[in-house]
C-alpha positions in Angstrom: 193.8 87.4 100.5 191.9 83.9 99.3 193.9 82.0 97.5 191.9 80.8 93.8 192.2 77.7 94.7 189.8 79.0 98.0 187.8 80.6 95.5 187.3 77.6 93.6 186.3 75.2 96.4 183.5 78.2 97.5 182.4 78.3 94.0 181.8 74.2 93.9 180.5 74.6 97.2 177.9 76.6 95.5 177.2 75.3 93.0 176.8 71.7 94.6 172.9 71.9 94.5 170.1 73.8 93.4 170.6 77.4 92.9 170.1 79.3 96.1 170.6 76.2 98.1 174.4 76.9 99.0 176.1 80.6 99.9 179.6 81.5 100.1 180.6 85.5 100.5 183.7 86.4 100.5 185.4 89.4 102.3 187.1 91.5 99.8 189.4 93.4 102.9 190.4 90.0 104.3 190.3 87.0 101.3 187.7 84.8 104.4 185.4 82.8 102.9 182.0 82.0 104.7 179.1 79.9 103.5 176.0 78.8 104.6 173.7 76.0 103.4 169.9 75.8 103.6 170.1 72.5 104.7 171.4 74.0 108.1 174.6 71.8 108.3 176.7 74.6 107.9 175.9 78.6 108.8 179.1 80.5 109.1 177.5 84.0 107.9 176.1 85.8 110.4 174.7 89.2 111.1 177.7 90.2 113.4 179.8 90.3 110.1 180.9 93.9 109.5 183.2 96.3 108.4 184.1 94.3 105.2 183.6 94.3 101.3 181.7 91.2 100.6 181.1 90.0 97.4 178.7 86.5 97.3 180.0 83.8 95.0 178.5 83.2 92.0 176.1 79.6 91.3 177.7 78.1 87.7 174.3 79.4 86.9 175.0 82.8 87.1 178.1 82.3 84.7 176.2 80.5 81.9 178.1 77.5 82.6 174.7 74.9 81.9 173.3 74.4 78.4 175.7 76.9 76.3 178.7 75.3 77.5 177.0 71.7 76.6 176.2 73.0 72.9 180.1 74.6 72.7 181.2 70.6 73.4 178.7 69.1 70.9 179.7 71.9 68.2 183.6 70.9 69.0 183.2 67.7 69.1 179.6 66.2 67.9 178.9 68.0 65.6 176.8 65.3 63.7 175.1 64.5 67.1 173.8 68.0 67.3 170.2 67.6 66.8 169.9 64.6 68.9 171.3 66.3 71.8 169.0 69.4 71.2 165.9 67.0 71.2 167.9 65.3 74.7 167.7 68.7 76.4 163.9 68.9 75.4 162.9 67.0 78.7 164.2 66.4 82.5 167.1 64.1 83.1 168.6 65.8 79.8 172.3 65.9 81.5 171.9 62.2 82.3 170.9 61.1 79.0 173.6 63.3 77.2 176.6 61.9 79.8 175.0 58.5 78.4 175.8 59.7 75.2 179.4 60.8 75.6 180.2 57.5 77.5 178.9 55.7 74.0 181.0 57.7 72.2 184.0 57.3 74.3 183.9 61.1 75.4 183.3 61.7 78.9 186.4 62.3 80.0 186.8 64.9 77.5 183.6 66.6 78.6 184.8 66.6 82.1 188.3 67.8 81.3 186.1 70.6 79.0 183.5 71.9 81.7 186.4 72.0 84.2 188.7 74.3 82.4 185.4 76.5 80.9 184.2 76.7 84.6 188.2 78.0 86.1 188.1 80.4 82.8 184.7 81.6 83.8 185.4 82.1 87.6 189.1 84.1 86.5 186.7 86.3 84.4 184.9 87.3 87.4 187.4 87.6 89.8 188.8 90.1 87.4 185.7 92.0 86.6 185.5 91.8 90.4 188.6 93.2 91.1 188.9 90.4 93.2 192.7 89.8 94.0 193.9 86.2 95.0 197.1 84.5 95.6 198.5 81.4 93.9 
């Protein structure tokens, strides 16, 4: 059985890039975690694994963790900068720009602090609509 903090290092390990760039499966029978990355430094799935449950871990992507849970901060927190962080996210670099904001307004530790307990709530939710079991 993984442990969540396992879980949680896979998911960041996914997450670390583009979506699709990273892969980490895990074996529901035996809690092993393997990844791959496209870049080729690191291939640990292979086609000899067998007999398992695997279940791939999901890309923050996949648990709505980019734009909404920037628009939950601002609503908690800016609520008088909304518009101007709407217009931010109009163009590229928009997550630069609105951690340029935050640092302004003396706030970017909160956001961290914020995306880091939305993003363990998130993954817990799908462990358990997973019925993924983990220790610790």
């Amino acid at each position: 059985m993984a442990t969540f903090s396992e879980i949680q290092d896979a998911f960041f390990f996914v997450s670390s890039d583009e979506y699709g760039m990273h892969t980490a499966i895990l074996s529901k029978d035996t809690g092993r975690i393997y990844c791959r990355s496209e870049s080729g430094c690191i291939d640990e799935i292979s086609d000899d694994i067998e007999g398992d449950i695997f279940i791939q871990i999901p890309h923050k992507n996949d648990l709505d963790l980019g734009q909404r849970l920037v628009f939950e901060f601002v609503e908690l927190h800016l609520s008088d900068e909304y518009p101007l962080v709407q217009q931010i996210f109009c163009s590229r670099g928009a997550y630069g720009r609105f951690k340029d904001l935050l640092r302004l307004k003396g706030l970017l530790q909160s956001w961290y602090d914020f995306e880091n307990q939305s993003e363990k709530e998130a993954l817990r939710q799908w462990c358990i609509d997973n019925e993924i079991e983990f220790a610790g």
